[in-house]
Every structure is written in C-alpha cells, then in structure tokens.
C-alpha positions as MATLAB code, in Angstrom:
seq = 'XXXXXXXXXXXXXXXXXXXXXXXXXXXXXXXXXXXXXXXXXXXXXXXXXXXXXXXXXXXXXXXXXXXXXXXXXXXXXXXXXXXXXXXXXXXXXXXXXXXXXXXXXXXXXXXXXXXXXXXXXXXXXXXXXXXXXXXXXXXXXXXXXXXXXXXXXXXXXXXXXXXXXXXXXXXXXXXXXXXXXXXXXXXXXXXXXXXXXXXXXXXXXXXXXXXXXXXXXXXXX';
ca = [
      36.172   50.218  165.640;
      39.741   50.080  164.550;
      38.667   49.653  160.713;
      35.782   52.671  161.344;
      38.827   54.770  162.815;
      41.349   54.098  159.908;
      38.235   54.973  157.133;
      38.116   58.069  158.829;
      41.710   59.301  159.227;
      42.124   58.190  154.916;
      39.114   60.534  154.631;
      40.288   63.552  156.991;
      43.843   63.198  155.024;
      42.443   63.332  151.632;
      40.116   66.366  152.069;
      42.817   67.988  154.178;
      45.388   67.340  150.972;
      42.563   68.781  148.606;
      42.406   71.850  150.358;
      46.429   72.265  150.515;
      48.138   74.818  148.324;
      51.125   73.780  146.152;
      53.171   76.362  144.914;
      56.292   75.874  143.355;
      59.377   78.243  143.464;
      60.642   78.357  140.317;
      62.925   81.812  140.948;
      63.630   84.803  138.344;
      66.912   86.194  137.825;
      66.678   88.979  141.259;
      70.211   89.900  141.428;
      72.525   93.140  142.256;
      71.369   94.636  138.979;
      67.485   93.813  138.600;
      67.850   95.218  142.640;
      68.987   98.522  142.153;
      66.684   98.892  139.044;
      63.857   97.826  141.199;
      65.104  100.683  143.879;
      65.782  103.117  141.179;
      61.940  102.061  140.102;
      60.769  103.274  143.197;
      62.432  106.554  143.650;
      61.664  107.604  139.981;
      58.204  106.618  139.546;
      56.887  106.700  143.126;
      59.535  108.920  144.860;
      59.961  106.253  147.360;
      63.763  106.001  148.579;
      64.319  102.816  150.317;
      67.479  100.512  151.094;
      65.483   97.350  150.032;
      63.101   96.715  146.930;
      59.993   95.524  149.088;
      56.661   96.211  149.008;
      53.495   96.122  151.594;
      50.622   94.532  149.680;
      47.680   96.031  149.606;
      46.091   94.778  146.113;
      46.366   91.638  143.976;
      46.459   92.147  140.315;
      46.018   89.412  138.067;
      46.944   89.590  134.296;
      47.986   87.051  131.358;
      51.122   86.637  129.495;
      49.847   85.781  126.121;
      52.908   83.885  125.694;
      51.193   80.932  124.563;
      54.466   78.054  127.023;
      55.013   78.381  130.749;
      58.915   78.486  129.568;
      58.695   80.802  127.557;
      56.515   83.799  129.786;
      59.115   82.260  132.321;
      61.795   83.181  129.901;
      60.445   86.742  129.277;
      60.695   87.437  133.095;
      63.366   85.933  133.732;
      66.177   88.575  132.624;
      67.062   91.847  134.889;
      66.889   93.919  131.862;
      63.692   94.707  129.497;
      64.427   92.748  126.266;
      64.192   94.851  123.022;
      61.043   94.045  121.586;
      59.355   96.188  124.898;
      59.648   99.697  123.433;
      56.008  100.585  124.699;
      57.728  100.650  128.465;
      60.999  100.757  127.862;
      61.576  104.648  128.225;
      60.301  104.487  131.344;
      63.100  102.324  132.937;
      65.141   99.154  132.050;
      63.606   96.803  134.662;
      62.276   94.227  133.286;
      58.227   93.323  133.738;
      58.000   90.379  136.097;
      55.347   89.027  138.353;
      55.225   87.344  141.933;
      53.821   84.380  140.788;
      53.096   82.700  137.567;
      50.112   80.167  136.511;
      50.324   77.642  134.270;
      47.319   76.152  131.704;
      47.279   73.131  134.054;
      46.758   75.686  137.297;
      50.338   74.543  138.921;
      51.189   77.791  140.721;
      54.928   78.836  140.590;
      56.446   81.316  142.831;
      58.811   83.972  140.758;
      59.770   86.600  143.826;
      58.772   86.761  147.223;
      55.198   88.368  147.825;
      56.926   91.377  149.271;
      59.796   92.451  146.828;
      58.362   94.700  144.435;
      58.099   93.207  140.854;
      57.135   95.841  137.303;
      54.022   94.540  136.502;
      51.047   97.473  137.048;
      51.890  101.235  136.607;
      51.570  103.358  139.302;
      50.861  100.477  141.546;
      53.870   98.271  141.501;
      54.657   99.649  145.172;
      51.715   97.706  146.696;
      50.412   95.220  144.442;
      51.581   91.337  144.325;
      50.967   89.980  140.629;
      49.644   86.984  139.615;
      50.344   86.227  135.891;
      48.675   83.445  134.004;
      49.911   81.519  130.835;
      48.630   82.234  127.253;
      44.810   84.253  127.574;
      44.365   84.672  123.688;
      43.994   82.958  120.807;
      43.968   79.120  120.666;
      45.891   79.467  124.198;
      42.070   81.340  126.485;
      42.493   80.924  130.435;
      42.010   78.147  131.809;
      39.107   76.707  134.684;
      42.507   75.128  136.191;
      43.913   78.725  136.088;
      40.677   80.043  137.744;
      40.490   77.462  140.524;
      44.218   78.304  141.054;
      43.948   81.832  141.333;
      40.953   81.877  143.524;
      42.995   79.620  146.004;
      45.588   81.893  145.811;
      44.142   85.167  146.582;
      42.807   83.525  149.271;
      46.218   82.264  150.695;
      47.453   85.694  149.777;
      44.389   87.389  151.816;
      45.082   84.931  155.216;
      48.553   85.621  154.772;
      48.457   89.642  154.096;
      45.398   91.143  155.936;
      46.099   94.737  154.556;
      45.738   93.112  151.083;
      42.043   95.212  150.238;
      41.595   95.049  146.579;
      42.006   92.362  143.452;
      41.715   93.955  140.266;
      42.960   93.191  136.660;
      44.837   94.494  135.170;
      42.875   96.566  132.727;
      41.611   98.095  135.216;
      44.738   99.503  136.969;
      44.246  103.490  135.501;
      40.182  103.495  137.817;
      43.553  104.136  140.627;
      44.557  107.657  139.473;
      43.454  109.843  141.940;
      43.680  107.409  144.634;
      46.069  107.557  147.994;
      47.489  104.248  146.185;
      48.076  105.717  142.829;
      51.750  107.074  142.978;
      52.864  107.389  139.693;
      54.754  110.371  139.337;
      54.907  110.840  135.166;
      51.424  111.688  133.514;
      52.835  109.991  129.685;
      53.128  106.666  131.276;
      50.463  104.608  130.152;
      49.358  101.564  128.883;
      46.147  100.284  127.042;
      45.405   96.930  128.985;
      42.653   93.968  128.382;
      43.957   91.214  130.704;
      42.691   89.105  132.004;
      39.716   89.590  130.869;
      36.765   90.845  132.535;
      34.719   87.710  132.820;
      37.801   86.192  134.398;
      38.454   88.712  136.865;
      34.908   89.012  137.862;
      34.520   85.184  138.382;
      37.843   85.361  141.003;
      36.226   88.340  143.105;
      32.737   86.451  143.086;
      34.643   83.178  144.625;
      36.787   85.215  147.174;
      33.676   87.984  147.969;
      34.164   86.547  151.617;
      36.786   88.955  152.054;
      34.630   91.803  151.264;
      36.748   93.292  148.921;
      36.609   97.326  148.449;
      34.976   98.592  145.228;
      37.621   99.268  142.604;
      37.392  103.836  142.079;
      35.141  104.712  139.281;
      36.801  105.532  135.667;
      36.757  109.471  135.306;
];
C-alpha cells in the first residue's frame, strides 16, 4: 500500500510539474525616461492622459524579432530610447519597441515588463495589447515547435489570468483593427508593412487555445 501510494504521489508531481509554467524575469531598462515616453506615447498617439503607463489587456499579439540571439533582441529592447538604425518608426516617437515577454529558440519564456505596463510593439494597439516576441523567424533562424508549445501555454496563462483578454492576432495582421472601438491611433501616416510571425504560426496558436473562443479578427477593407 505504502509503495502503491508513493508511485502515485512521483506520478501526480511529475504531470503536475509538466503542466507548470516557467517564466523568467529577465527585466528591460523601464526607468523615469522610457516612463514618461511611454505616457507621452499614450497621449500623442491614443489621446489617453494617464499618471501611470499601464494598460488593460484585451489582445495578445505575437511577433518575431528576426534577431537571429536571445541577447541580442534582448539588447535591442533593452534601451529607453529607439536606437538609430529604426528610422521607419522613429518620427513617430523616441520610445523604444519592446515587448512583455520574449521567447527564446529553446521555448524558455522571459518576462521583459509587467503584463499591464504598456510596451511599443503594435500601432494603434499598444494601449491594450500584451506582446509576445519570439527569437529569430527568418532565415536559417524559422520559429521554433519549442516556441509554439511555449506560446500556446502562454496565452493560455495570459487568458486565466486576464479574462477581458478577447483576441490573439499577429502581428501582420494588426491594420484588420482600423475602424474598430480598439483601434486608437490618432495619425493616418503611421504605418508599417508587417509579416510576423507568420501566418501558419499564428494560426497553429489560435487552433491550440480555440477553447477560449476567441473573437474573429475585423475583415481587411
């Protein structure tokens, strides 16, 4: 009976460790200047005025890096200030592009903010969207199955946690919003042409997580 009893338990812990989430904080640079550019973010783009840069989730958007090293797309994020060689954003503000979390080619899952302050990662969104960025996605450095399983475990922890969360999209697929009570971007030239994470990607993640019956992202006009 004893042995029967211990069998069990080593069983119950094992599937109860499979099913745990790891994330790691690994924290960006968030201080008294990426802050007010984050709050000046808000006001300019989305004519939001608030006293603190958070946000109320509503979406998940999931792109890659193509930065081919976890240190180095953590390096890119890392600064308060846009580095030079992002002109194609840049004269829309000086915040730097970030993300909430960041996955690596091995599917470890490293936290970059907290879910709720706002991070640049999705025009006309940023104000309700939590971003999950994986490592590499072209070239010699494609997404990973690790990278799937990850992010499928995550939007799920994401979805339990934040039950307003209604939509995962990628992040190609960010301008099907304009029109929509979400959409808040306030300048009409501020665009970019996206591809990430690729549609097959994306597709498999809201196929694995359908049990949240996810809304239908708005048709492309």
């Amino acid at each position: 009976m004893k042995n029967t009893f211990l069998l069990f338990l080593i069983i119950f812990l094992s599937l109860a460790s499979c099913n745990t989430l790891k994330i790691i904080d690994k924290p960006i640079t968030f201080d008294e200047e990426r802050s007010n550019l984050t709050l000046e973010y808000l006001e300019q783009h989305y004519n939001l005025q608030q006293n603190d840069p958070t946000i109320s989730p509503k979406m998940v958007v999931v792109h890659w890096t193509v930065i081919p090293t976890l240190e180095k797309s953590f390096e890119a994020f890392d600064p308060s200030k846009l580095p030079e060689w992002r002109p194609d954003v840049a004269n829309a503000s000086a915040l730097n592009v970030s993300a909430q979390f960041l996955i690596d080619q091995d599917g470890t899952i490293y936290q970059l903010l907290p879910e709720t302050t706002m991070a640049r990662h999705v025009i006309g969104l940023n104000h309700c969207a939590i971003g999950i960025e994986n490592v590499g996605g072209t070239g010699d450095k494609q997404l990973t199955k690790k990278q799937l399983k990850s992010n499928i475990k995550l939007i799920r922890h994401l979805k339990k946690k934040y039950p307003d969360i209604e939509y995962v999209i990628g992040h190609f697929e960010y301008t099907y919003f304009e029109g929509h009570e979400l959409w808040l971007e306030k300048d009409d030239g501020y665009r970019t042409e996206k591809t990430d994470p690729g549609v097959d990607f994306i597709n498999a993640i809201r196929k694995k997580t359908s049990e949240n019956n996810w809304k239908s992202i708005p048709q492309k006009k």
